[in-house]
NUMIMI-761138 format. One line per 8 residues: their letters; for each residue x, y, z of N, C-alpha, C. Coordinates in steps of 0.2 Angstrom, whole numbers, padded with zeros to 4 digits. Atoms other than C-alpha are relative to their C-alpha. Layout:
BEGIN
a = X,Y,Z,X,Y,Z,X,Y,Z ~ ...;
END
This chain:
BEGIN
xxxxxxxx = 0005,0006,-0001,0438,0228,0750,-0001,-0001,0007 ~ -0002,0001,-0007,0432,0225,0767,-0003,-0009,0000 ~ 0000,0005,0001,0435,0208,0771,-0001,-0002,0008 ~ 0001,0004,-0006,0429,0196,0788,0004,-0005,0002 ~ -0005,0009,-0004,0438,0184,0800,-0001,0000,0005 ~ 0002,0003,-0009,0435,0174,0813,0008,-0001,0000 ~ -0006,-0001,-0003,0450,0176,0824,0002,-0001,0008 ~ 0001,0000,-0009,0456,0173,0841,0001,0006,0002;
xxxxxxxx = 0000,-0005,-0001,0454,0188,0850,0006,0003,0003 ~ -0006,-0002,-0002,0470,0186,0860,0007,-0004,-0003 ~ -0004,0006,0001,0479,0170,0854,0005,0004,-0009 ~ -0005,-0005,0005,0495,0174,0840,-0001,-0006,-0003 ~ -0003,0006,0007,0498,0162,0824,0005,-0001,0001 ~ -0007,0003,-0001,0513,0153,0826,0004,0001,-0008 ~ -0002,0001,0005,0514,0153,0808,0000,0009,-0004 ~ 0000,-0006,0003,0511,0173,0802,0001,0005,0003;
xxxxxxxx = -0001,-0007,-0007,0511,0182,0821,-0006,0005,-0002 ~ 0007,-0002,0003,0493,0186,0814,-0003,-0002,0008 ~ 0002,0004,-0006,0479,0184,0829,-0004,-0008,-0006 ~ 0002,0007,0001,0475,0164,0825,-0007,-0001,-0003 ~ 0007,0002,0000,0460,0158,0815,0000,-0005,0003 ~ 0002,0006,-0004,0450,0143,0819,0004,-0006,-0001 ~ -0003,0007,0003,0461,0132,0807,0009,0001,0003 ~ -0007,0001,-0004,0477,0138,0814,0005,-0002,0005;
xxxxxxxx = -0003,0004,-0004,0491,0132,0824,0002,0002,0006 ~ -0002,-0003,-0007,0492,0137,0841,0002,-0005,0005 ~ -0002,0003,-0008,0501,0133,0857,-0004,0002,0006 ~ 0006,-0001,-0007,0491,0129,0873,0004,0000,0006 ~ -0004,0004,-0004,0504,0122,0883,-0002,0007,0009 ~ 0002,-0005,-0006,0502,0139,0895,-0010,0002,0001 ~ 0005,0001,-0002,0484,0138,0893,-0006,-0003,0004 ~ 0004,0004,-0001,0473,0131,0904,-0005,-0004,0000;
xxxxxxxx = 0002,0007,0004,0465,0114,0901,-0008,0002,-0002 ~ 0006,-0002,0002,0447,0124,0900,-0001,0003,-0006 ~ 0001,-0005,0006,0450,0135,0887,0003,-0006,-0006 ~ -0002,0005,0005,0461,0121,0878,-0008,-0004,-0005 ~ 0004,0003,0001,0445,0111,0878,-0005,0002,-0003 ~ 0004,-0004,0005,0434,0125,0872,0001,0001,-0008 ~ -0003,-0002,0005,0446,0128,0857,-0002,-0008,-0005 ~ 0002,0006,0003,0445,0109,0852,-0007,-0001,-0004;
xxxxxxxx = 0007,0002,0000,0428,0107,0854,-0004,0006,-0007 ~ 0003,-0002,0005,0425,0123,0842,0003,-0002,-0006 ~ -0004,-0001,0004,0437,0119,0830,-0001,-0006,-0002 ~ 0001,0007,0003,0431,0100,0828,-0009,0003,-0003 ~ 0006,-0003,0005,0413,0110,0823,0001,0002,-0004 ~ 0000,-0003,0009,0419,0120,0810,0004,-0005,-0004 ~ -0004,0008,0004,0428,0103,0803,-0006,-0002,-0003 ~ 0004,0002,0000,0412,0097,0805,-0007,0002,-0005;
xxxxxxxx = 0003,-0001,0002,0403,0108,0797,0003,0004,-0009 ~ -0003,-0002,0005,0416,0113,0782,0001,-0007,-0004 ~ -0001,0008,0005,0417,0093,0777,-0006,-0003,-0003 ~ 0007,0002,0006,0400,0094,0765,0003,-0001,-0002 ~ -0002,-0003,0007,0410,0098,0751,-0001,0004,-0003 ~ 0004,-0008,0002,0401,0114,0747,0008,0002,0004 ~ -0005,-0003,-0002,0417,0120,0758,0009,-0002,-0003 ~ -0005,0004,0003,0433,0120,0746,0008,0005,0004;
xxxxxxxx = -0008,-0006,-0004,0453,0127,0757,0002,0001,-0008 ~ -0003,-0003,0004,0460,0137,0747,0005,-0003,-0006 ~ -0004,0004,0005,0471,0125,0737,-0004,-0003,-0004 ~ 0006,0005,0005,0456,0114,0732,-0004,0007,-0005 ~ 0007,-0006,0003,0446,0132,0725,0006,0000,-0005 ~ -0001,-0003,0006,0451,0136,0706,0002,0005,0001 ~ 0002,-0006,0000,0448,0152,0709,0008,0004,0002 ~ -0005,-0003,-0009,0462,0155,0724,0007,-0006,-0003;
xxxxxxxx = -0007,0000,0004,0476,0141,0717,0003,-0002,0006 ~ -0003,-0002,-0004,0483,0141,0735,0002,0005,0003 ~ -0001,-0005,-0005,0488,0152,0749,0008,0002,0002 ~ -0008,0000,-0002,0504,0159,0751,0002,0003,0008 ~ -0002,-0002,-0009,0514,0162,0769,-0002,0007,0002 ~ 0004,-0007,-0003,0509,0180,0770,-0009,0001,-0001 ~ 0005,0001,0003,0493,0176,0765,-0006,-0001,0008 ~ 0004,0005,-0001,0478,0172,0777,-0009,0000,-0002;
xxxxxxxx = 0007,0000,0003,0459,0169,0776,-0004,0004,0003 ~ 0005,-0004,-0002,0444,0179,0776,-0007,-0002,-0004 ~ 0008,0001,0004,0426,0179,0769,-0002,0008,-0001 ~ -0001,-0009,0002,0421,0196,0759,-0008,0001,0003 ~ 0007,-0003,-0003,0402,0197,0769,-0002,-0004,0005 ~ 0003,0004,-0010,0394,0191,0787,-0004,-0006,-0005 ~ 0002,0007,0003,0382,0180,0775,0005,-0008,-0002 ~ -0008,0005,0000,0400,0171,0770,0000,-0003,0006;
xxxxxxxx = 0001,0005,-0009,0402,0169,0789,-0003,-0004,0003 ~ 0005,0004,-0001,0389,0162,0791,0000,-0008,-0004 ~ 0001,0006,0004,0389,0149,0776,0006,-0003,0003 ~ -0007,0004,-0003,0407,0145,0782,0000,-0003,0005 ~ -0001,0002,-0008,0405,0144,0800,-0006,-0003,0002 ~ 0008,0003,-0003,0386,0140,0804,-0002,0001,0006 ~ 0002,-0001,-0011,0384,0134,0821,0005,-0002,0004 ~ -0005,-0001,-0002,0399,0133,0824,0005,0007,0004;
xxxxxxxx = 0000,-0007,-0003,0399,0152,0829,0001,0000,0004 ~ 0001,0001,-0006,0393,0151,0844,0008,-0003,0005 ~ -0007,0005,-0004,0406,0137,0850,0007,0006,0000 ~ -0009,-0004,0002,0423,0148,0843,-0003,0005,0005 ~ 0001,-0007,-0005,0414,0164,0854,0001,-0002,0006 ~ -0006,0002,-0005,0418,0153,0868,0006,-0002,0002 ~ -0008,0004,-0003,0432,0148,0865,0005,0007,-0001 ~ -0003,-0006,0001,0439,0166,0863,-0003,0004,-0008;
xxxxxxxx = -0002,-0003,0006,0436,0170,0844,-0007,0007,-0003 ~ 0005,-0007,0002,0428,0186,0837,-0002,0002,-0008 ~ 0002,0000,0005,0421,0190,0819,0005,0008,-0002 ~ -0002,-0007,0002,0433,0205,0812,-0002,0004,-0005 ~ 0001,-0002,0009,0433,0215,0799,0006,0004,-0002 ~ -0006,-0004,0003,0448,0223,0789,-0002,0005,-0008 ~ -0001,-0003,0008,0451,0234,0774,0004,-0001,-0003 ~ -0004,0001,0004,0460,0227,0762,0001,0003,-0005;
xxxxxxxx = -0001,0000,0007,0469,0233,0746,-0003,-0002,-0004 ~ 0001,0005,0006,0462,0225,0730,0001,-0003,0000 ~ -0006,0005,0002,0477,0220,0725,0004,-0004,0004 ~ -0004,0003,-0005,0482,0213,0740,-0005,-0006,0002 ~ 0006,0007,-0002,0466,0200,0742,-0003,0000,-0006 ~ 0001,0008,0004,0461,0185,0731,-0007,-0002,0003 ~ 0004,0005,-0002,0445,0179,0729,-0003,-0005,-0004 ~ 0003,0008,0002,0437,0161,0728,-0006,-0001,0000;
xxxxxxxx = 0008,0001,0004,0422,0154,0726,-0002,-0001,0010 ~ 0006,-0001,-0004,0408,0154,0740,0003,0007,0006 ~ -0003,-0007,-0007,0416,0172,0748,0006,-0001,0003 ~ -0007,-0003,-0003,0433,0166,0751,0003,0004,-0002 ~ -0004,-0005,0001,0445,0178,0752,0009,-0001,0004 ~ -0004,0002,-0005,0462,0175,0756,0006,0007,-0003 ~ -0004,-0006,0002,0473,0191,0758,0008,0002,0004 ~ -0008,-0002,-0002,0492,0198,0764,-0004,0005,0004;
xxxxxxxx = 0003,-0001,-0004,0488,0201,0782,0004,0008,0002 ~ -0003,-0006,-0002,0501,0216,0785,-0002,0007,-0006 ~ 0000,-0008,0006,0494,0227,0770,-0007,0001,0002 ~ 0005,-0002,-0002,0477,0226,0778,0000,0004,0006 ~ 0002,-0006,-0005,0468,0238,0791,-0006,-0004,0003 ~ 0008,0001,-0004,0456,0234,0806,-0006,0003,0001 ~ 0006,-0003,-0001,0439,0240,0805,0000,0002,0007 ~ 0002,0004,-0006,0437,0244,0823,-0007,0002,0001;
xxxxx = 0010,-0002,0002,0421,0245,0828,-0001,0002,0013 ~ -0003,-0002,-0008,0418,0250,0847,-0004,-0007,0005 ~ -0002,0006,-0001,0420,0239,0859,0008,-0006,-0001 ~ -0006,0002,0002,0434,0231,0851,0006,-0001,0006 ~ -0009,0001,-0005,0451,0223,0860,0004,0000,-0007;
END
């Protein structure tokens, strides 16, 4: 299954050693206070645009139940991307983040309702595409 995410291009997850979505926990402390405030500012968009209620985390989705520590998120098409992200795009590309794409297992990615995907990030594969870091 090839699965999408938005991701920071260089930035690590504190919490998986994954590169960081939007929603994850990152230290800034060595980052300069311009990039900090990019990150903020996208990451208060995709809040902003994930709190209709048409956007349910993985714990509120039936489908999905919850995410476990090896676990993270994805969306299984660019239209997903879109629905999830909106115009809040744009913002994350400046603050570092890139749209990926992986090939998952099957077995190894869970999906939820509106194109979530949340899958076990060491048994997936990077698409590269060229260009690519």
């Amino acid at each position: 299954m090839i699965v999408y995410r938005v991701e920071h291009k260089e930035l690590i997850s504190e919490r998986s050693g994954t590169y960081a979505g939007p929603m994850g926990q990152l230290t800034f402390e060595s980052q300069p206070s311009e990039v900090r405030d990019k990150y903020y500012r996208a990451l208060n968009a995709v809040a902003r645009n994930m709190n209709n209620g048409l956007h349910l985390t993985p714990w509120a989705d039936p489908c999905l139940r919850g995410i476990s520590s090896f676990e993270v998120c994805g969306v299984d098409s660019p239209e997903a991307v879109d629905w999830w992200f909106g115009d809040s795009l744009p913002l994350l590309e400046q603050a570092g983040f890139v749209v990926r794409e992986y090939d998952v297992p099957d077995c190894k990615a869970r999906r939820g309702l509106g194109g979530q995907v949340v899958f076990d990030y060491v048994s997936a594969n990077r698409v590269e595409k060229t260009g690519d870091k």
